[in-house]
KERO-846343 format. One record per residue (C-alpha): x, y, z. Coordinates in steps of 0.5 Angstrom, whole numbers, plus 2048, in hexadecimal, padded with zeros to 3 digits. Example, Ala and Ser with C-alpha at 12.3 -4.5 7.8 and 13.67 -1.06 7.14 Angstrom:
2
8197F7810
81B7FE80E
# end
This chain:
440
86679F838
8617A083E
85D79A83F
85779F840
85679F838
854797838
84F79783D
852795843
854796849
85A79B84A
85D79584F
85D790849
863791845
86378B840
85E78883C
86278183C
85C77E841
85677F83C
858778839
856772839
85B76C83C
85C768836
85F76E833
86576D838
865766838
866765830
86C76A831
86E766835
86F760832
87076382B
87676682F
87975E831
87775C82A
87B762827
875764823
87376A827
87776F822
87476C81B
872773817
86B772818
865776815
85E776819
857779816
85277C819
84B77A816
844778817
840772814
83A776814
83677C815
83177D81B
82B77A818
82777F814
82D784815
82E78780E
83678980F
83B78A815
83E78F818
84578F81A
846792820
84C792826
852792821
855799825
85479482C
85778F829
85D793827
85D79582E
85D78D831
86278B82D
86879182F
86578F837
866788836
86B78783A
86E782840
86F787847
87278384E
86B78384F
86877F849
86E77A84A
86E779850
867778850
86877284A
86D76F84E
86A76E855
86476B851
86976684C
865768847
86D769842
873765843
87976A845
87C76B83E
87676D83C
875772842
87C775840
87A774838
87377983A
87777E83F
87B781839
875781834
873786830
86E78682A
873786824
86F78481E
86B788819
86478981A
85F78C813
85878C813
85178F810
851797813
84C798819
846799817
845796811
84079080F
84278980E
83E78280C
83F77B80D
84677980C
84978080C
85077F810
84F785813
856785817
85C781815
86278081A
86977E818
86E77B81C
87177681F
86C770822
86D77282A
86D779829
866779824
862774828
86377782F
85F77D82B
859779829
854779830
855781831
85478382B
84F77F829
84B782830
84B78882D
849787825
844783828
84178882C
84378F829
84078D823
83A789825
83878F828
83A794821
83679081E
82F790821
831799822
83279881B
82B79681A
82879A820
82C7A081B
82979E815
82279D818
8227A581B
8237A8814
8287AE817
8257AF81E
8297AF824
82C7A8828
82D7A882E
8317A2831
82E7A2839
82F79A83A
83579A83F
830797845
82E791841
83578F840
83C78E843
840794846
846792841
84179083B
83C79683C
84279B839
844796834
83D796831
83C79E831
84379D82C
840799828
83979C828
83C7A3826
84179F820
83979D81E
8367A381E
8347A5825
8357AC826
8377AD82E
8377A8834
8347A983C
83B7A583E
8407AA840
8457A5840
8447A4839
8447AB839
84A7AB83D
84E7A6839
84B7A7831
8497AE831
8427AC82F
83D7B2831
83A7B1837
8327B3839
82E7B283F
8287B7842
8247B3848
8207AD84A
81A7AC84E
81E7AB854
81F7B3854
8187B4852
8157B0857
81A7B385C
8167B985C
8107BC85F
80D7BC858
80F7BB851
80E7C4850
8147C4856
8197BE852
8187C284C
81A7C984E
81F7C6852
8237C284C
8217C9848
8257CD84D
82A7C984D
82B7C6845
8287CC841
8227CD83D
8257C8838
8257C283C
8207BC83B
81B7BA83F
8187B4841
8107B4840
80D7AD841
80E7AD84A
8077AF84B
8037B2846
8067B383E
8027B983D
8027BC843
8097BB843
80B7BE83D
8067C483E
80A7C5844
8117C4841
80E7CA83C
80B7CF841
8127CE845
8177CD840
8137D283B
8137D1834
81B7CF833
81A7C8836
8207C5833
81C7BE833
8187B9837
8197B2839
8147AC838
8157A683B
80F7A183A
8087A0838
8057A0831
80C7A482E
8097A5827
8037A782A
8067AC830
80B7AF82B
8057B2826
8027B482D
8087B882F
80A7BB829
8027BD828
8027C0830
80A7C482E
8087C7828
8017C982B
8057CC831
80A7D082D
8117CB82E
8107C9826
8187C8827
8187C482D
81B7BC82B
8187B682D
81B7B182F
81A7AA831
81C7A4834
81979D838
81C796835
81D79982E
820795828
821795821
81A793820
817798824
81A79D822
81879C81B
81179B81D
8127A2820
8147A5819
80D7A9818
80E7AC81F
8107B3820
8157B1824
81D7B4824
8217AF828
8227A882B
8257A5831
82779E831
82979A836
829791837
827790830
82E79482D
832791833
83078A831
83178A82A
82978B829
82978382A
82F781827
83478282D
83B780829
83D77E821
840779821
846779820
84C775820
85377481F
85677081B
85D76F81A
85D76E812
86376E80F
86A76C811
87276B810
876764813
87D767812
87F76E814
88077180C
87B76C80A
87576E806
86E76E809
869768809
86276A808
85F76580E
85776480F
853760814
84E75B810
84B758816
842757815
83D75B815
83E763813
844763817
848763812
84D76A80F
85176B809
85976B809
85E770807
860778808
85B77B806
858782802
852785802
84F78A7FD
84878D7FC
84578C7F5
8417917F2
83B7917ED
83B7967E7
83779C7EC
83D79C7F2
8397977F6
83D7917FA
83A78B7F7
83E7867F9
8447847FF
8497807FB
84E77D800
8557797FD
85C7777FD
8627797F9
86277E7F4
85C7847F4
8597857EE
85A78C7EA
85478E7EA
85378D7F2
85A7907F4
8567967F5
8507947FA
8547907FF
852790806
85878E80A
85C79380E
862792811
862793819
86879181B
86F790819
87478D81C
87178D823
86F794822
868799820
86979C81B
86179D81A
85E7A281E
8587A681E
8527AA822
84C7A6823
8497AB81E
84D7A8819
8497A181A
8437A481B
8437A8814
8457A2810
84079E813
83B7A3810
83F7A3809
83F79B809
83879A80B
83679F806
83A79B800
836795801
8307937FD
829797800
827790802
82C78F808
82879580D
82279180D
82078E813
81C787811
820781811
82477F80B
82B77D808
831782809
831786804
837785800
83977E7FE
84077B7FF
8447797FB
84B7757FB
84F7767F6
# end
């Protein structure tokens, strides 16, 4: 596997480093204990959605995939273990041999999720499972904390074109994994080459106003970006003076303008001045296109605006406000003998920390109309009249993928799935999740 698809530099070949320590002490002494082979099952989940979020979006799943068959123990990763004392010497012999070998299922990338939805399940021995928890958990966060907040900005544009263009509000590594999951909630293209690069996305870009200021007048950037991309570029109108800008775009471009940028100001109020100004001078199929500092509040505000597209930058790569979901790794069931059957275990400290025991299964429950009306999470057996409507997948078998799928195939579930839910969950004002969870 090319390590380029992770989102990493092509000299790091593993991802065994991106842990927390404790997960190598804990094999360590579950090791001495002669406990580290224990049949264990551990969950991923959130407690909570993001306050005021109406459902989550699960994004990250093909990067998982791609961390745990790169989790690996290299001379460099060990030799790095064993200079700083961080695992005895059977241990470090332990981890030079490991490989993943377990079972992984989990909700497909793309679909929705809600308070308590086990939205990943790995299977396996205790050592091997709990290795896993730091790197996949980095990446379920972050991915769907920012599909989530493209799910909103898709949902508040009503069909008009996104653009993710945030890889300068962000880490170098974390800007491409945001344009991902920003295409899987609905984003149609990226300005990231990288994510390009990587993914596949759609790339766009035109110009700054760097490049209008560099020349000597704006007349002279905007003929030179024409003579260089086509009539059908767009140009940034805003430098200077919006009017003149555009009735210059016009006169030079003539009226096959492909489209112009707006990149502050009064957006609503410059938007219905610019279309007026396009059509009067002929360029009626001119797009418009605005950016500046949007989010999915500004966008809706927009939706009266003859408007045809939206850049978004840090409120998309930040998660529009919520930044991670939540979400933890809990070891929820496990075996004391070798053939023993599983023990559902839980943790019943204080407070809200507290989980639910056992293997679980979940499924989505319909109302008369095909609507999702709840997510009912269980142990044991599934009830017939949900055997249809179960939401786990299986993504690795015995150590190996067998799940595959292009990044277009998340995105169009996502569509189908948020298109499932009840009409209330594409509202932006603050409110409860949108389905109910109920553990059966």
């Amino acid at each position: 596997m090319n390590t380029a698809d992770l989102g990493l530099p092509v000299d790091v070949p593993s991802t065994a480093l991106f842990t927390d320590q404790y997960e190598y002490t804990m094999v360590q002494a579950a090791l001495r204990a002669g406990t580290a082979g224990r049949r264990s099952v551990f969950e991923v989940f959130t407690r909570r959605l993001p306050e005021g979020r109406r459902y989550g979006v699960l994004a990250g799943t093909g990067r998982v995939l791609d961390a745990v068959e790169n989790f690996r123990f290299d001379a460099g990763v060990l030799g790095f273990l064993r200079e700083r004392g961080i695992v005895d010497e059977p241990t470090l012999e332990w981890l030079s041999s490991y490989r993943f070998s377990g079972d992984i299922w989990g909700y497909p990338e793309g679909e929705v999720y809600f308070p308590g939805s086990p939205v990943l399940r790995v299977e396996g021995s205790f050592a091997e499972c709990v290795l896993l928890e730091t790197v996949i958990l980095s990446i379920l966060n972050h991915d769907s904390a920012i599909a989530a907040a493209a799910s909103r900005m898709s949902s508040a544009a009503g069909g008009r074109r996104l653009i993710e263009m945030g890889a300068r509000r962000t880490h170098e590594l974390s800007a491409v994994a945001a344009s991902r999951a920003a295409y899987v909630g609905g984003f149609d293209s990226t300005s990231d080459l990288a994510a390009g690069f990587r993914y596949g996305i759609p790339t766009v870009g035109t110009s700054a106003h760097a490049f209008t200021l560099l020349h000597d007048s704006e007349r002279d950037a905007f003929r030179a970006q024409i003579d260089s991309l086509g009539r059908g570029t767009t140009l940034l109108v805003d430098t200077y003076d919006v009017a003149e800008a555009v009735r210059t775009a016009v006169e030079i471009a003539g009226p096959g303008l492909g489209a112009v940028r707006i990149d502050s100001g009064d957006l609503l109020l410059v938007a219905h001045r610019v279309r007026q100004q396009l059509d009067e001078l002929g360029a009626r199929d001119t797009k418009i296109t605005v950016t500046s500092d949007l989010d999915e509040y500004a966008i809706a505000s927009l939706a009266a605006a003859p408007v045809d597209g939206y850049g978004v930058g840090t409120q998309l790569v930040t998660g529009s406000g919520h930044p991670t979901c939540s979400m933890v790794y809990k070891l929820v069931a496990r075996a004391t003998a070798p053939d023993g059957p599983l023990e559902p275990v839980a943790k019943k400290s204080l407070g809200a920390k507290t989980s639910v025991g056992g293997r679980k299964w979940a499924a989505r429950r319909l109302d008369a109309d095909g609507v999702a009306a709840a997510e009912i999470v269980g142990v044991g057996p599934v009830p017939p009249e949900l055997a249809d409507r179960q939401l786990l997948t299986e993504l690795v078998r015995g150590g190996r993928t067998v799940a595959r799928e292009p990044l277009d195939t998340a995105r169009e579930r996502h569509i189908a799935a948020r298109a499932a839910l009840p009409m209330s969950a594409i509202q932006l004002s603050r409110g409860e999740p949108v389905l109910p969870t109920e553990y059966v």
